[in-house]
C-alpha positions, 0 to 999 in steps of 0.5 A: 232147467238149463242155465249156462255157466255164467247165469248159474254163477250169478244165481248159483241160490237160485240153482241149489233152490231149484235143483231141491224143489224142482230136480236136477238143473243143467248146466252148460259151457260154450252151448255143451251141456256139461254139468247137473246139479242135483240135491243132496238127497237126490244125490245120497239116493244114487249113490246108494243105489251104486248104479245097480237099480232096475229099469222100473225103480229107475223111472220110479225115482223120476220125481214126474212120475211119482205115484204113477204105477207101471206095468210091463206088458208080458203078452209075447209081440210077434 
């Protein structure tokens, strides 16, 4: 979801709640998406990843798509 910065301040609880049930909740200023707030295990999560995670583990983390199996196609396309 995405709140602008003076809704998320008057319901900053409500943010942190669903930034932990629902994923990452976006925060703009001025019509600019500026910020993300994201739980704290989401957040301990990246930061153990450093950054260095592949495309699949990537999509993987997506709460979406959890339990959803990928395959990449290796047939050559020509």
């Amino acid at each position: 979801m995405t709140w602008t910065l003076a809704k998320a301040k008057n319901h900053l609880s409500e943010v942190i709640r669903r930034a932990v049930d629902q994923g990452p909740q976006t925060i703009s200023v001025g019509g600019r998406y500026t910020a993300v707030l994201v739980a704290k295990d989401e957040f301990d999560r990246m930061k153990a990843a450093g950054g260095r995670r592949d495309f699949k583990a990537f999509l993987l983390a997506i709460p979406s798509l959890e339990g959803v199996e990928l395959e990449r196609d290796t047939s050559a396309a020509n």
